[in-house]
MINUMI-185048 format. One line per 2 residues: their letters; for each residue x, y, z of C-alpha. Coordinates in pm, whole numbers, m for minus. Layout:
N
a) X,Y,Z ~ ... $
# end
This chain:
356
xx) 0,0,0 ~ 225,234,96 $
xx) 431,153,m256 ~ 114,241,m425 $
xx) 78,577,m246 ~ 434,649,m298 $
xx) 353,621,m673 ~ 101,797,m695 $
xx) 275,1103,m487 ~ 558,1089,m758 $
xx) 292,1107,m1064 ~ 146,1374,m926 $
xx) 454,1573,m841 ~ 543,1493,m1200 $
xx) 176,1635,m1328 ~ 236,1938,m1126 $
xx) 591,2029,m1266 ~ 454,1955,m1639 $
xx) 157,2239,m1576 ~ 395,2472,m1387 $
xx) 634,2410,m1694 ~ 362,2513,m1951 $
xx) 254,2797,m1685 ~ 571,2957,m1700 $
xx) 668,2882,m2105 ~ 769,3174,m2290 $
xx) 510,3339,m2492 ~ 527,3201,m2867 $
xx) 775,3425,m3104 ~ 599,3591,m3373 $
xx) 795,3643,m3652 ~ 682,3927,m3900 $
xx) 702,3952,m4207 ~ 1033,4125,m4392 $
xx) 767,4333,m4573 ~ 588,4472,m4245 $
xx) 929,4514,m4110 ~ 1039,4750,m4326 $
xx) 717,4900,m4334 ~ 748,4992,m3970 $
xx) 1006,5286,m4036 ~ 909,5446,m4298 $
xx) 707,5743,m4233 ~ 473,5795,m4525 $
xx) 498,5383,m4637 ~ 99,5360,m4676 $
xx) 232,5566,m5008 ~ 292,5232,m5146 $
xx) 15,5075,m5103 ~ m151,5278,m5391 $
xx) m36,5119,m5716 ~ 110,5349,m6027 $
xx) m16,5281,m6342 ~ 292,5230,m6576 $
xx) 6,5228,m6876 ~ m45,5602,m6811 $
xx) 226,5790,m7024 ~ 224,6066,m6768 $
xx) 434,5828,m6485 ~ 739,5799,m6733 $
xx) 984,6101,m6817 ~ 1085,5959,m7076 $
xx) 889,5760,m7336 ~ 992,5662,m7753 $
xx) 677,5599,m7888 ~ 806,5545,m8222 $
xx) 1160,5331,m8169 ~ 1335,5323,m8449 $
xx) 1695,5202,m8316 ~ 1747,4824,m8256 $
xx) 1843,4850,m7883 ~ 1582,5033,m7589 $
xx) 1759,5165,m7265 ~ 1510,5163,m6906 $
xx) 1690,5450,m6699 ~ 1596,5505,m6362 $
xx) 1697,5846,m6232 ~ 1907,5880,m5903 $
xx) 1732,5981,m5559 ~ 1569,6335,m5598 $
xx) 1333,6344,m5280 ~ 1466,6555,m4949 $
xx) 1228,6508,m4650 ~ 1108,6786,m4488 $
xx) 1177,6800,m4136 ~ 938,6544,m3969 $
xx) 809,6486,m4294 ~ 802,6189,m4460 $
xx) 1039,5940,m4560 ~ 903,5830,m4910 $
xx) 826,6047,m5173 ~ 457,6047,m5342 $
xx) 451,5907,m5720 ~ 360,6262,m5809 $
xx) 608,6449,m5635 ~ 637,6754,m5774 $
xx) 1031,6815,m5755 ~ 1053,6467,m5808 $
xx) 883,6540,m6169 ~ 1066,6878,m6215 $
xx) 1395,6772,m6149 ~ 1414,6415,m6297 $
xx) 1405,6537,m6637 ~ 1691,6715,m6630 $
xx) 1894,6347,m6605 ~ 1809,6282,m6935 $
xx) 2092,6502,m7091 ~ 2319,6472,m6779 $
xx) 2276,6084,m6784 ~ 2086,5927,m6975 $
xx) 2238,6043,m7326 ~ 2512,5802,m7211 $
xx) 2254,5556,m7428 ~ 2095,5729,m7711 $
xx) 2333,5716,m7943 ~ 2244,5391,m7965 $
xx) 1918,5327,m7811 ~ 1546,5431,m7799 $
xx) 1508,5547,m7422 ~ 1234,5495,m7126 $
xx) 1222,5662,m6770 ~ 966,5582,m6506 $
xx) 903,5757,m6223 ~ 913,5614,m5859 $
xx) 902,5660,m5546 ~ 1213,5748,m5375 $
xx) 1380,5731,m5029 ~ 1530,6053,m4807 $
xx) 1876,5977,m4797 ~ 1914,6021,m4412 $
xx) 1650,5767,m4386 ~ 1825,5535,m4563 $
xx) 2210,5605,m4380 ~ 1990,5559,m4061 $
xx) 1890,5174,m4153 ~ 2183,4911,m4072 $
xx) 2290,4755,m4455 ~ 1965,4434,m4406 $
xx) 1691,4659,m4360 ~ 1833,4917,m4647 $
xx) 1843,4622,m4863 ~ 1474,4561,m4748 $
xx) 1388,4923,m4801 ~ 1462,4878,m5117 $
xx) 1327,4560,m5223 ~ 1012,4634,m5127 $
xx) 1011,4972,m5294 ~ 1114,4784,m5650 $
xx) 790,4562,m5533 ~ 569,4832,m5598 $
xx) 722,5038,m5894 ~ 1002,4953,m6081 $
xx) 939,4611,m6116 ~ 575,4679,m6247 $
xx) 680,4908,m6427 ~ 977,4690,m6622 $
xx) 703,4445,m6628 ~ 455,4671,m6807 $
xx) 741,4745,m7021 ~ 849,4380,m7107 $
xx) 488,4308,m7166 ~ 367,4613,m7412 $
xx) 647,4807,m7497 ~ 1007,4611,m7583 $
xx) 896,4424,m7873 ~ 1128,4146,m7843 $
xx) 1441,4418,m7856 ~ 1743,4352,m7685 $
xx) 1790,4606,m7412 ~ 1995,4760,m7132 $
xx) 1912,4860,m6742 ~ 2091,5160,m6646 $
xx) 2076,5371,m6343 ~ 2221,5575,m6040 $
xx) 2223,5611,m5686 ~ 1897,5515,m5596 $
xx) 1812,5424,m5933 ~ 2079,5172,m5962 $
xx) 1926,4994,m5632 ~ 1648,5020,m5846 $
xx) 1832,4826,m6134 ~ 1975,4569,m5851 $
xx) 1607,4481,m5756 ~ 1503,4412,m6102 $
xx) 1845,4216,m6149 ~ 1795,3985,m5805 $
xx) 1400,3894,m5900 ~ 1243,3982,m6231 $
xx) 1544,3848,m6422 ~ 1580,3518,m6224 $
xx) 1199,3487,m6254 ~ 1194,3594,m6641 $
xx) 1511,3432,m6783 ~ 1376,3479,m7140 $
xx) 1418,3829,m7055 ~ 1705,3855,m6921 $
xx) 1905,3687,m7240 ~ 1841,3987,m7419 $
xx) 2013,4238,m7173 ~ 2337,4393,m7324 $
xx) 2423,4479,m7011 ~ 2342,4672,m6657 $
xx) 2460,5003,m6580 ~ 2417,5042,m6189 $
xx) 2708,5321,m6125 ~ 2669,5502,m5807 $
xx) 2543,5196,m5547 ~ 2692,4896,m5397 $
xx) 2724,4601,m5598 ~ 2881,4310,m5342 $
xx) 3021,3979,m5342 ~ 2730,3884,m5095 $
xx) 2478,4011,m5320 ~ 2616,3826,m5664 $
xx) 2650,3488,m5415 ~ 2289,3503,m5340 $
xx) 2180,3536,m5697 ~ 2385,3293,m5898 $
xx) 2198,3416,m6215 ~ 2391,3706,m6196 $
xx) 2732,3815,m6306 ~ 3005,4127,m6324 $
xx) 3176,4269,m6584 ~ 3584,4172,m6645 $
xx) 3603,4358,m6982 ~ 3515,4672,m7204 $
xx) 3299,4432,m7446 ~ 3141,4152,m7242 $
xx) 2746,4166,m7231 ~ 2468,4005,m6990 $
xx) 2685,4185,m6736 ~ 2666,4454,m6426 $
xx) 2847,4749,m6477 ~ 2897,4920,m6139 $
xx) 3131,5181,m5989 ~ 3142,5489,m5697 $
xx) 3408,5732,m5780 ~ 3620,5949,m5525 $
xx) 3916,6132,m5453 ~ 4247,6027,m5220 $
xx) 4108,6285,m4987 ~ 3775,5975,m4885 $
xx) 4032,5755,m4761 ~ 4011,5686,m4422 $
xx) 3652,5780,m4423 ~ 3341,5577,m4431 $
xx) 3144,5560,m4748 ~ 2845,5503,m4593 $
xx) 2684,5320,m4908 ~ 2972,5099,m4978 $
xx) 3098,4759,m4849 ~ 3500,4810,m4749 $
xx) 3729,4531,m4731 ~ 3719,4347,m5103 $
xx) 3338,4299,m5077 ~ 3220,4611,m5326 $
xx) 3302,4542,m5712 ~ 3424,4770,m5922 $
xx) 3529,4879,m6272 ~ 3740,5112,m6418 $
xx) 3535,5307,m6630 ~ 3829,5487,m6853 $
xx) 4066,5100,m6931 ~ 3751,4890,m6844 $
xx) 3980,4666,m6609 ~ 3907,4590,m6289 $
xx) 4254,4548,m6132 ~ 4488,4821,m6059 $
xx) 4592,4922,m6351 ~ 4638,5301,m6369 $
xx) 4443,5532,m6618 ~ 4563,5804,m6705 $
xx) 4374,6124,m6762 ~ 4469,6125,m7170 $
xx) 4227,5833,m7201 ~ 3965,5994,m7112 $
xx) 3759,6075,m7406 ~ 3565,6359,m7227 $
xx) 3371,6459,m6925 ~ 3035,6676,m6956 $
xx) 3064,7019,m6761 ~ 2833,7154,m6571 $
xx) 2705,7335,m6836 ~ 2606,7048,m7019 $
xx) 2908,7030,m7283 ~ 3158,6764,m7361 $
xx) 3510,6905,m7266 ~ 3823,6770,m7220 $
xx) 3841,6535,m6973 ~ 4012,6534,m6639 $
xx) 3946,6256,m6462 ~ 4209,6008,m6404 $
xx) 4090,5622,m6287 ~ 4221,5364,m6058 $
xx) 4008,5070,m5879 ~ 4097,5054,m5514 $
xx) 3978,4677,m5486 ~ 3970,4770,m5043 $
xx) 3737,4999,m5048 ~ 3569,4899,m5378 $
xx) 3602,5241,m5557 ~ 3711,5404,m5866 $
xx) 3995,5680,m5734 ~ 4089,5973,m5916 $
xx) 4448,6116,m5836 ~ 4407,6418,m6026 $
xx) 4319,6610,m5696 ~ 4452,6970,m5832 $
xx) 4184,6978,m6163 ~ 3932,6784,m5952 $
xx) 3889,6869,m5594 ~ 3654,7162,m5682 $
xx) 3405,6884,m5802 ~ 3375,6705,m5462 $
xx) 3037,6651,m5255 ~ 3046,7001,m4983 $
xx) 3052,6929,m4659 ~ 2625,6842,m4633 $
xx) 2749,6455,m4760 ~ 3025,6504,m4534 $
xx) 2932,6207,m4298 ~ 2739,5971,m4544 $
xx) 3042,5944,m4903 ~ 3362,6078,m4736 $
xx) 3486,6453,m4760 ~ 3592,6390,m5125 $
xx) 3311,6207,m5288 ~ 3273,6250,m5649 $
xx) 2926,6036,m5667 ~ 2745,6310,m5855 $
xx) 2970,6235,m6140 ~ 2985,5931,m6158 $
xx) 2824,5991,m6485 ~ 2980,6330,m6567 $
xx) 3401,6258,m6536 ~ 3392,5945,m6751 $
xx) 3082,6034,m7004 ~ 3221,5967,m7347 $
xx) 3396,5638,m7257 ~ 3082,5513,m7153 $
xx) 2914,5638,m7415 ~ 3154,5425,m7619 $
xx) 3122,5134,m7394 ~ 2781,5125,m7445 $
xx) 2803,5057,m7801 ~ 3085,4852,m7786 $
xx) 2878,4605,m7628 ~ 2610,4635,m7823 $
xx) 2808,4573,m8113 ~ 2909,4265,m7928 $
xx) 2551,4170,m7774 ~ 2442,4217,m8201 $
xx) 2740,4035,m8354 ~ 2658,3702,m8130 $
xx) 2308,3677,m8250 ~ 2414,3653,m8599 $
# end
């Protein structure tokens, strides 16, 4: 008997410690979505949740109704949107600098490509810059993928589906509008691969291009030459005066790629400022060109040496703590413009010539 009670006094103590177990358990983690994450810190994000409709001419800045050349360029503009103070953090799709100012990339960028192609420019919605330096690299990249969710990808989607034709094509971009190009690179090309065969190439100068980012999506590849195609093109461009300084939208320490946008290597090799072919002024003309070109593979930049003819061109002191003290991101475009002009048909020639 007093076996039996024993037993049952040691079933009991065990019932008890199972319920004060499952009293005490943790509450279950909820995991949220990378979407509604994001979504979180963005003041002004229900912005997104009205759709733009690529099908309306009046949400590109740039449209060829009638293309007559055998290769179309998509250009997406760099960031144009400044929050106000307390304001929010997204632009509107009809933001009115936004639509006044994006234009004007169409000469100062864009013409990189016409030579040789017919040209289209959406519209989307952008980011405040401090917003963005204020989000640790996985949540930027999140930013931004969602972002592409609602416009660029629809609207490269609306243009695969109505506008290209069948054409072969280039992405092209800056800044912002290069993360822009990334997005579309990571998921409508590795969803669309019939697509993506046609692209000459990818111009995403002016963002971060890693070694993380090409490991994830296998699909994807860099440039090593002047003439390859299928490719990303991708460089940031400063003086020896950054060094030292963070870059706060590059990855140091051999994880940024890089090209050289004058010799089209992407080792060490020195360019000197006689090959370049011409840089466009701030006037908007082609004059002789003064930027030299190096790749620092450490910090994943193009550096320019010429300091004397170029320092005068650097970022003042507003970008100070986000590119460096010598930053030459706003022409990234400008100091190498006719090389890439004649990169861009170089591989086109070579994109064409394969096909035959």
């Amino acid at each position: 008997m007093k076996k039996a009670v024993a037993c049952l006094l040691i079933s009991l103590s065990a019932l008890f410690a199972l319920v004060a177990c499952a009293g005490s358990a943790d509450p279950p983690v909820v995991v949220k979505d990378k979407n509604e994450k994001v979504l979180e810190q963005i003041r002004g994000s229900e912005k997104l949740e009205t759709a733009v409709d690529y099908g309306d001419r009046s949400n590109w800045f740039a449209y060829d109704d009638a293309p007559q050349k055998d290769v179309d360029v998509i250009y997406f503009c760099p960031r144009l949107y400044t929050a106000p103070e307390g304001g929010n953090e997204l632009s509107s799709a009809g933001d009115k600098t936004v639509r006044a100012e994006a234009p004007k990339y169409l000469d100062a960028q864009a013409a990189v490509f016409t030579d040789r192609c017919n040209l289209f420019a959406p519209f989307y919605r952008m980011y405040d810059l401090s917003f963005l330096a204020s989000l640790d690299r996985a949540d930027r990249e999140l930013a931004y993928g969602y972002a592409a969710s609602k416009d660029a990808i629809p609207a490269i989607d609306y243009y695969f589906k109505n506008v290209n034709g069948g054409r072969p094509f280039i992405l092209a971009g800056h800044g912002q509008g290069s993360d822009m190009v990334r997005m579309i690179l990571a998921v409508y090309m590795k969803e669309h691969p019939d697509v993506y065969r046609r692209m000459v190439a990818a111009y995403a100068i002016g963002c971060a291009v890693t070694r993380p980012y090409l490991n994830e999506h296998k699909h994807l590849k860099f440039a090593k030459g002047e003439s390859d195609v299928g490719v990303i093109v991708s460089y940031n461009t400063e003086g020896q005066g950054n060094y030292g300084y963070k870059d706060d939208f590059i990855v140091e320490r051999l994880q940024t790629l890089v090209i050289n946008p004058l010799n089209w290597k992407t080792d060490k090799t020195y360019a000197f400022p006689r090959e370049n072919l011409g840089m466009m002024d701030e006037r908007g003309e082609i004059v002789k060109g003064l930027a030299d070109a190096r790749v620092n593979p450490e910090r994943g930049t193009v550096v320019c040496d010429n300091d004397s003819a170029l320092k005068s061109f650097a970022y003042d002191g507003r970008y100070d703590l986000l590119f460096g003290p010598q930053s030459y991101h706003y022409y990234d475009y400008a100091f190498f413009f006719e090389n890439l002009r004649q990169n861009v048909s170089r591989r086109i020639d070579a994109y064409l010539s394969a096909q035959k």
